[in-house]
C-alpha positions in Angstrom: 28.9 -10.5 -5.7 25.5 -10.8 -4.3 24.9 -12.1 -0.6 23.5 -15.5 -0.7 19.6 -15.0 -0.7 17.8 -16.2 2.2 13.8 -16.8 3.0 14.0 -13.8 5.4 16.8 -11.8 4.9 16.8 -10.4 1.6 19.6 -10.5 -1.0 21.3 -6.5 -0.1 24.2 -6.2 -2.2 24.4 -2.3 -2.3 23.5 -2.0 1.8 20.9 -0.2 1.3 18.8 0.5 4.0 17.2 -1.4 6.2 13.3 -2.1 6.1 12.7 -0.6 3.0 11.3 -2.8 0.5 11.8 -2.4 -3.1 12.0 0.5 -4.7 12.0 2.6 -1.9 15.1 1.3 -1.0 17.0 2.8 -4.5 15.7 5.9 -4.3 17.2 7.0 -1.1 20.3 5.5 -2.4 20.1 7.9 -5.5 19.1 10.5 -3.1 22.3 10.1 -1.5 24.5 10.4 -4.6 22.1 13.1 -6.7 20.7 14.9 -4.0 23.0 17.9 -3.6 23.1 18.5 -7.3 19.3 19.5 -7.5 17.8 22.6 -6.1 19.7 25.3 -7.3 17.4 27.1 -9.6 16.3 30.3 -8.7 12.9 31.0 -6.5 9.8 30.9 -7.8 6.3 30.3 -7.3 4.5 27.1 -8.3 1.2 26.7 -7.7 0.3 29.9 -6.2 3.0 28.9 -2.9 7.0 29.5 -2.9 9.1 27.0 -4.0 11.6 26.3 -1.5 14.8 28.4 -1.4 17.8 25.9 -2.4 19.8 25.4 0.6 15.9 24.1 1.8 15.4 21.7 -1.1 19.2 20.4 -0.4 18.4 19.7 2.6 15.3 17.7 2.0 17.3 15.7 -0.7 20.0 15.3 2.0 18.2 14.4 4.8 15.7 12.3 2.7 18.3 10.0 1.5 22.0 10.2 3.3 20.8 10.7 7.4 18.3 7.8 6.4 20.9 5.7 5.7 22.6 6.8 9.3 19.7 6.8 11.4 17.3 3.9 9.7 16.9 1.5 11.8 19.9 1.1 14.2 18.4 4.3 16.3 14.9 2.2 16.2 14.4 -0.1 19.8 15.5 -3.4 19.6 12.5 -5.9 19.6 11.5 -9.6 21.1 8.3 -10.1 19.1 8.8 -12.0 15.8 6.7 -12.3 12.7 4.2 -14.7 12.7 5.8 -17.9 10.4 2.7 -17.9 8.0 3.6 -14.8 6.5 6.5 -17.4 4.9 4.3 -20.4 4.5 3.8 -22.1 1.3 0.6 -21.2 1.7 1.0 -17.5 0.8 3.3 -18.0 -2.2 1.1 -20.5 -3.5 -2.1 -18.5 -3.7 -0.1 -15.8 -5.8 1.1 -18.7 -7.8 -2.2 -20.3 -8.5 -3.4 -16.6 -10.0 -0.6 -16.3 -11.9 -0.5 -19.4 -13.5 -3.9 -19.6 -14.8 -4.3 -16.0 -16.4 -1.5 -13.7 -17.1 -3.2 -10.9 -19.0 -1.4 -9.4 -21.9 -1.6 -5.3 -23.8 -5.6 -4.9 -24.8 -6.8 -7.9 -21.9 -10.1 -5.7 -21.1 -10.7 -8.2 -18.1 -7.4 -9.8 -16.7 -6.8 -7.3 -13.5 -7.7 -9.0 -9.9 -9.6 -6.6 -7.3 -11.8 -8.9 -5.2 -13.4 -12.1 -4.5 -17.2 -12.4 -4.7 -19.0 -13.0 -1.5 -22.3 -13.6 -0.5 -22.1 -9.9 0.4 -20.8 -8.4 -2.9 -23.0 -6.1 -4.9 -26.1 -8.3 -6.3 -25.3 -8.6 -10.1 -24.2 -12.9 -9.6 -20.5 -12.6 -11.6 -19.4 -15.3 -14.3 -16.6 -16.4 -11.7 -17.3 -18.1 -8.7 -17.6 -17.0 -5.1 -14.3 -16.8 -3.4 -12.7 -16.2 -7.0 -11.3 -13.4 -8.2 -13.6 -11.1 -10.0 -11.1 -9.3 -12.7 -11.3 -5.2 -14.3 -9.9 -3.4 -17.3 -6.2 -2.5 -16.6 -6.9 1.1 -16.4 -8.6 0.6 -12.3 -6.6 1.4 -9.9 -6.5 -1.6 -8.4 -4.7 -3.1 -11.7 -0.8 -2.4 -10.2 -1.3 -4.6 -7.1 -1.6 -8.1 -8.6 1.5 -7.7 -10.8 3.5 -6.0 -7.2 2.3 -8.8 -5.5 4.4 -11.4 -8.0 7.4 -8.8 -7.4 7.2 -9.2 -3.3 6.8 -13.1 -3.6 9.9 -12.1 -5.8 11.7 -10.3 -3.3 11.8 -13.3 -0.6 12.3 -16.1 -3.1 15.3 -18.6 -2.8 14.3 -21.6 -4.5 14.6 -23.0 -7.9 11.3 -21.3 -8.5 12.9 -17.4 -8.5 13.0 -17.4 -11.8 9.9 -18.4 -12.7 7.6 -16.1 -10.4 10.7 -13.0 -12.1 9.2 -13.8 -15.6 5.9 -14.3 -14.5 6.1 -10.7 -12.2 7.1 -9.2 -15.4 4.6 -10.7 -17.8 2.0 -9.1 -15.7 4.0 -5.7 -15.6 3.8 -5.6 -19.7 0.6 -6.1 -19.8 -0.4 -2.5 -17.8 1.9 -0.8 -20.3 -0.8 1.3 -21.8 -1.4 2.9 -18.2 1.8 5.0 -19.3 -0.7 7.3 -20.7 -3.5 7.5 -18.3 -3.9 10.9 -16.4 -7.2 10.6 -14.5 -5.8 8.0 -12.1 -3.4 6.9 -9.2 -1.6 3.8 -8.2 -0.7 2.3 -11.1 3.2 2.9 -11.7 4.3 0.2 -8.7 4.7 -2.3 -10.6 6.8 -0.4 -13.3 8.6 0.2 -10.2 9.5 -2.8 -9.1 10.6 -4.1 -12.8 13.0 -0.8 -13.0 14.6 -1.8 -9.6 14.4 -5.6 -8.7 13.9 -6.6 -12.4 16.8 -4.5 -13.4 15.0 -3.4 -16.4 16.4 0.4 -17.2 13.8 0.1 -20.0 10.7 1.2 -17.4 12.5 4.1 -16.7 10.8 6.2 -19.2 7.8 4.9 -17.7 7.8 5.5 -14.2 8.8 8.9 -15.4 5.7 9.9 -17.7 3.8 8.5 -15.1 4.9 10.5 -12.3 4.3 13.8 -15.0 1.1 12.0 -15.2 0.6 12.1 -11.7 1.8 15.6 -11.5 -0.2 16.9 -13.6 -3.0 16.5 -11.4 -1.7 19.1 -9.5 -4.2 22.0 -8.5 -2.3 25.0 -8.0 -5.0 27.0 -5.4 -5.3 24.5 -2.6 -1.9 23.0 -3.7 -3.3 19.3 -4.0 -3.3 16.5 -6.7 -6.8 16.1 -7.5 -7.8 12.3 -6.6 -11.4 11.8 -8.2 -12.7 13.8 -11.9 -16.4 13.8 -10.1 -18.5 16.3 -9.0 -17.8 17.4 -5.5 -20.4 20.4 -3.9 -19.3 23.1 -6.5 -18.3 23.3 -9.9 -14.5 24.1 -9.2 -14.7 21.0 -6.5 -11.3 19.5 -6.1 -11.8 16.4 -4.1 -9.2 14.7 -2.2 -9.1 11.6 -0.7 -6.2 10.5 2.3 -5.7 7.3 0.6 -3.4 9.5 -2.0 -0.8 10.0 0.8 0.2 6.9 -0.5 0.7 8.1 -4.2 3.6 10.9 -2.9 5.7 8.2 -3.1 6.0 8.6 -6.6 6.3 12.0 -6.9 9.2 12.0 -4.3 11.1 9.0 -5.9 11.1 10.8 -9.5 12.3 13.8 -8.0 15.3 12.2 -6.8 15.8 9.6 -8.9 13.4 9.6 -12.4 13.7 12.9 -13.5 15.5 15.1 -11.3 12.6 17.3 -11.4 12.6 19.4 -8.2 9.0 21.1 -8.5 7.6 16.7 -8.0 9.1 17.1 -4.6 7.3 20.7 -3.5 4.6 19.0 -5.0 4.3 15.8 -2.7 4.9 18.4 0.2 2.6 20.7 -0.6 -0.3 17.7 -0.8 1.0 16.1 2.1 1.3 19.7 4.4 -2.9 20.2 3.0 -3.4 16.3 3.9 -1.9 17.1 7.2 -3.7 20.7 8.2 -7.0 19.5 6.5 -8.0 15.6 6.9 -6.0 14.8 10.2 -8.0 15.7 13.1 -6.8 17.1 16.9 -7.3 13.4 18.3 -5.5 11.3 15.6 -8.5 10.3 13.2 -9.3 11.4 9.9 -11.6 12.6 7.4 -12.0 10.4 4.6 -12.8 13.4 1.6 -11.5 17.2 1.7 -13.4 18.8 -1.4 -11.5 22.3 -1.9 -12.0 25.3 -4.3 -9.9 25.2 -7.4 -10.5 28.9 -7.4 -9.7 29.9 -4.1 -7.8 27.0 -2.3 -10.4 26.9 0.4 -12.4 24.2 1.9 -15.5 23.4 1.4 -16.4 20.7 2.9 -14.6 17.5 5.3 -17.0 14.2 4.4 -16.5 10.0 3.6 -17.6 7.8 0.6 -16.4 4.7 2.1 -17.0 5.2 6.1 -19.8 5.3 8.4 -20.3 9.2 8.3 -18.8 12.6 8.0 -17.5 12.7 11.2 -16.7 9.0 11.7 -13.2 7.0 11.0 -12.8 4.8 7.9 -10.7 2.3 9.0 -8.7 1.5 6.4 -8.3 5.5 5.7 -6.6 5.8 8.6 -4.1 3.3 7.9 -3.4 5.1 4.3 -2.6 7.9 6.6 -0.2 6.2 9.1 1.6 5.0 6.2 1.9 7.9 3.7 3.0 10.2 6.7 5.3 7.8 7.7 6.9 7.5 4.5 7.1 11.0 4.3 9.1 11.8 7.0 10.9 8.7 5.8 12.3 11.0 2.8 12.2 14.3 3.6 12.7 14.4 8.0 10.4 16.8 8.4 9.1 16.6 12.0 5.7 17.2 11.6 5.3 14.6 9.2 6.8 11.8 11.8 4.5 13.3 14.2 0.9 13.4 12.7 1.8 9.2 11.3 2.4 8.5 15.2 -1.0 10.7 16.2 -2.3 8.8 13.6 -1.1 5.2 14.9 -2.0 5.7 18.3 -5.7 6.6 17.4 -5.7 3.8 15.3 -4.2 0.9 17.8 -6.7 2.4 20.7 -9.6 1.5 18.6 -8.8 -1.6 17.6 -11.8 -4.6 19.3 -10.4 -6.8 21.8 -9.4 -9.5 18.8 -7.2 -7.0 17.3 -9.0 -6.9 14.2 -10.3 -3.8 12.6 -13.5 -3.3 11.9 -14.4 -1.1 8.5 -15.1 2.1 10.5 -13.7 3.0 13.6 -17.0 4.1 14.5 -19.0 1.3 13.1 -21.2 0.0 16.2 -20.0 -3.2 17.1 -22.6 -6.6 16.4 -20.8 -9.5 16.9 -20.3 -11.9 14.1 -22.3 -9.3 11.8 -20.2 -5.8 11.9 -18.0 -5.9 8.9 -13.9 -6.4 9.5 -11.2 -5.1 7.2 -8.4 -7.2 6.9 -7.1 -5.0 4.5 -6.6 -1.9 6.6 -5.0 -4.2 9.1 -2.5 -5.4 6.2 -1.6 -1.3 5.3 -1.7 -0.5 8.8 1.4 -3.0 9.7 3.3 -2.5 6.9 3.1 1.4 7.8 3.9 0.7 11.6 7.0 -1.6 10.7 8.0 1.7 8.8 7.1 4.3 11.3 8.9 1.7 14.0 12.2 2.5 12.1 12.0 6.4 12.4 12.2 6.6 16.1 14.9 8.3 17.5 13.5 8.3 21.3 10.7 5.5 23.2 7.1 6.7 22.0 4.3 5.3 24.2 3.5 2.7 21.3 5.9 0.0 20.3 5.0 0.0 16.7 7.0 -2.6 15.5 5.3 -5.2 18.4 2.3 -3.7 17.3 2.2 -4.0 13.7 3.4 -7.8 14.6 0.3 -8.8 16.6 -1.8 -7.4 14.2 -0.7 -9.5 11.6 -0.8 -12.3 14.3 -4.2 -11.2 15.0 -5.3 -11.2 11.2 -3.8 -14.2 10.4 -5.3 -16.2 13.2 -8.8 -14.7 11.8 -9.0 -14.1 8.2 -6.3 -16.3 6.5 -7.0 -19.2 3.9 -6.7 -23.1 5.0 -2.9 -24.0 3.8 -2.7 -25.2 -0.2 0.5 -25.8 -1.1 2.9 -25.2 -4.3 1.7 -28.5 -6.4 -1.9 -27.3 -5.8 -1.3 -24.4 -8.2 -1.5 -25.9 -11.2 -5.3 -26.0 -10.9 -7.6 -23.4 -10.6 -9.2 -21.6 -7.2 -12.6 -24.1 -7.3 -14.1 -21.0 -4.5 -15.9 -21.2 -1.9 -19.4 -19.4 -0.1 -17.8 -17.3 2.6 -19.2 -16.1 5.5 -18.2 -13.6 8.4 -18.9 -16.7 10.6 -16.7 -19.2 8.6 -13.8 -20.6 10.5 -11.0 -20.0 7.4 -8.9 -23.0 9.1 -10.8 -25.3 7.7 -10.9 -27.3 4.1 -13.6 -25.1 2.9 -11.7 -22.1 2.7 -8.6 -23.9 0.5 -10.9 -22.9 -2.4 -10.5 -18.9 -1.8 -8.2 -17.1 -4.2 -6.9 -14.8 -2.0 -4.8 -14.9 0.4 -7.1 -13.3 3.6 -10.6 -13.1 4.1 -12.9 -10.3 5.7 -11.5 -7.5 3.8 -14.1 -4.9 2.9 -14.3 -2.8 -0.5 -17.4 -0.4 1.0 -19.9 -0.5 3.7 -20.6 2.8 3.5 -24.6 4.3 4.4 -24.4 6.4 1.5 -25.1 3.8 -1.0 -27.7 1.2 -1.1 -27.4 -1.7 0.7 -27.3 -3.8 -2.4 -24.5 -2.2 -3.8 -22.0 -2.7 -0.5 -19.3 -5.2 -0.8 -17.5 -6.8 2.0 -16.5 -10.1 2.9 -14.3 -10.0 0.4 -10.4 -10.8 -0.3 -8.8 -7.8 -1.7 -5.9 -7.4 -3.8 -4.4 -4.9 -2.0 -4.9 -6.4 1.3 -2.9 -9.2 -0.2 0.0 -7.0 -1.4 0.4 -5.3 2.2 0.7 -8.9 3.3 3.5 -9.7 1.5 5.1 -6.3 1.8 4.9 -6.3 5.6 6.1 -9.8 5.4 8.7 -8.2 3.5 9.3 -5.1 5.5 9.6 -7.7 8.9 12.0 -9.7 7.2 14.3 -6.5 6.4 14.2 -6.0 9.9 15.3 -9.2 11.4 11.9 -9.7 12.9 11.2 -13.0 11.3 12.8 -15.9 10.9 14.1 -17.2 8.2 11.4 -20.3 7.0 7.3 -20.5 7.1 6.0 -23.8 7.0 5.9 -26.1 4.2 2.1 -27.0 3.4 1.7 -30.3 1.4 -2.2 -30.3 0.8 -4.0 -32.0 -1.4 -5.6 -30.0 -4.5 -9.2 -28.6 -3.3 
């Protein structure tokens, strides 16, 4: 029988491990009972680089899944700090709610999927919503899987009457991406299929999650032994451009190799990208390049660049904390030491540059003007959720405490960027907006308005593009997600406790 669900310590009922969230959690579980099966065809050569010999890819399946279970977290250092309570506030759920409930998009919605909320500093063009409100895409953006995971991580920590409601609700908005099974020039967009397959119990989406990690696979380049992230031009014909925001996408390729379709070549895959992530856009000190355009010819590079950050040779902020995370979870599955190392190079860079508020600015590099200089909540939101990971993985003290320090950067965000309370009965009637500002206190009645959950988040600042086509100041659905998943992830780990607290407001 299941354990009696609680706000912060999730329902368990097959021990899997702890601080997972998820699916994450299932496939190291299925690792554990599949994983010695696979690996045992002969040698060969995929993408122009040996495939590992067998008793290799056994042990990756072994130590990926069984020595997690052993060493995840109870070899992690015990911590004092505790999650900040409005991570579990009525508040929180209650935004998600209000979204749901007043558009749940269905198959062939060309305009249902939530990315950001327009600000005074979005790109010109003056949207049919109103500032602070979502503006919505076509399911096939990237962006369209984080809404729906959202519903399933509000999901994950529900205990009240209304579990059932946000379940069909989380689901609703999972059907309506189902097209997406057959889209192969993108990434990101099989979490919520994810989530339905695990926490939804729904052995329907298997099929799914397993064409779309083909899908994702077959954006594999053999030469520089990388999944291509963008179709556009890079600096030559045979450009293969890569950005370090698809460390994050590995994920899928690992999970279906252990538990989707068995397939062992999705596994030297995900290493292969992450080893060329690792030797290509990490650099000596920590940071990172944003863009690595290699040769589909030859496998070499061509160039190291951004599209989102200050420069070339600066740090995107919220790149870096796509890379904490995807090494992170990388070691998580397959122990390789290097991978562990290079998400901790990669933390440390990242929590020396953060301002004296604790909140990080779009570019690591960005020069600093106070009240003007543009934050990104969101990078703060992937950052913590990759530290409470990486805080799991240590065996021995590391200089950083990353579990204390993903907590005060949520604190940190919170206290700066999130909405005034609304509570549950507020819901039932649509976000009214509001004009936001970097200057705008969000504690205040103005901001109960705001769809999103946090303000500040920033979409792209960067120099390369005109001025009246950067967006920032904006909630962001992914910011939102690694809210709740962090929330999530704290919870797992006994660093919260168990209730936020109950808002009553009035309807803005």
């Amino acid at each position: 029988m299941a354990q009696k669900r609680h706000a912060c310590a999730f329902e368990n009922p097959q021990g899997l491990p702890r601080g997972s969230v998820g699916f994450e959690a299932q496939a190291m579980q299925d690792g554990q009972e599949e994983g010695l099966q696979l690996g045992h065809r002969s040698d060969s050569k995929h993408g122009g680089q040996a495939s590992p010999a067998p008793k290799m890819v056994r042990r990756v399946f072994y130590l990926s899944a069984a020595l997690i279970l052993a060493l995840s977290p109870a070899s992690a250092k015990t911590h004092e700090g505790q999650a900040p309570t409005e991570l579990y506030s009525d508040n929180v759920g209650a935004r998600i709610w209000r979204t749901a409930l007043h558009h749940t998009p269905t198959i062939g919605d060309s305009t249902g999927w939530p990315e950001y909320t327009w600000s005074n500093f979005s790109t010109p063009k003056q949207p049919s919503s109103a500032a602070g409100t979502y503006i919505n895409f076509n399911p096939s953006t990237w962006t369209s899987g984080f809404f729906p995971s959202s519903l399933w991580a509000l999901y994950q920590r529900m205990t009240d009457s209304r579990m059932k409601d946000v379940l069909a609700r989380a689901q609703a908005w999972s059907r309506g991406l189902a097209p997406n099974v057959n889209l192969t020039n993108t990434h990101d967009i099989a979490m919520p299929f994810e989530y339905d397959l695990t926490m939804g119990s729904n052995s329907s989406e298997l099929p799914v999650v397993s064409k779309m990690s083909m899908n994702l696979a077959s954006r594999f380049v053999p030469a520089p032994g990388v999944i291509r992230s963008w179709d556009k031009k890079g600096s030559h014909n045979d450009s293969v451009l890569v950005i370090i925001d698809n460390m994050m996408n590995l994920g899928l390729l690992v999970r279906s190799a252990l538990t989707y379709t068995k397939n062992e070549t999705l596994l030297q895959m995900a290493i292969s990208h992450a080893n060329k992530t690792m030797e290509n856009h990490v650099r000596p000190d920590g940071s990172s390049f944003h863009v690595v355009d290699y040769s589909a010819t030859t496998g070499q590079v061509y160039d190291r660049v951004t599209a989102q950050g200050l420069a070339n040779n600066s740090t995107w902020s919220r790149g870096q904390a796509w890379g904490i995370y995807g090494f992170a979870m990388m070691y998580n599955y397959t122990r390789f030491p290097a991978y562990l190392e290079t998400s901790r190079r990669m933390a440390d860079y990242y929590l020396t540059h953060l301002p004296a508020d604790g909140v990080p600015y779009w570019d690591f590099d960005a020069p600093n003007e106070p009240n003007v200089t543009p934050r990104d909540t969101s990078s703060a939101m992937i950052a913590s959720s990759g530290l409470l990971l990486l805080s799991t993985l240590q065996s021995t003290p590391v200089p950083n405490n990353y579990s204390d320090a993903a907590l005060k950067l949520l604190s940190n965000t919170i206290n700066m960027a999130l909405a005034d309370p609304i509570g549950w009965p507020d819901a039932q009637y649509p976000a009214t907006g509001i004009n936001t500002d970097p200057n705008v206190d969000p504690k205040t009645n103005t901001t109960r308005g705001f769809e999103a959950i946090l303000q500040h988040a920033t979409i792209d600042n960067t120099p390369l593009i005109p001025a009246s086509s950067r967006n920032w100041d904006t909630g962001l659905v992914y910011g939102d997600y690694y809210m709740l998943e962090a929330g999530n992830r704290a919870a797992e780990l006994g660093l919260a406790s168990c209730s936020g607290p109950r808002n009553h407001a009035k309807r803005t």
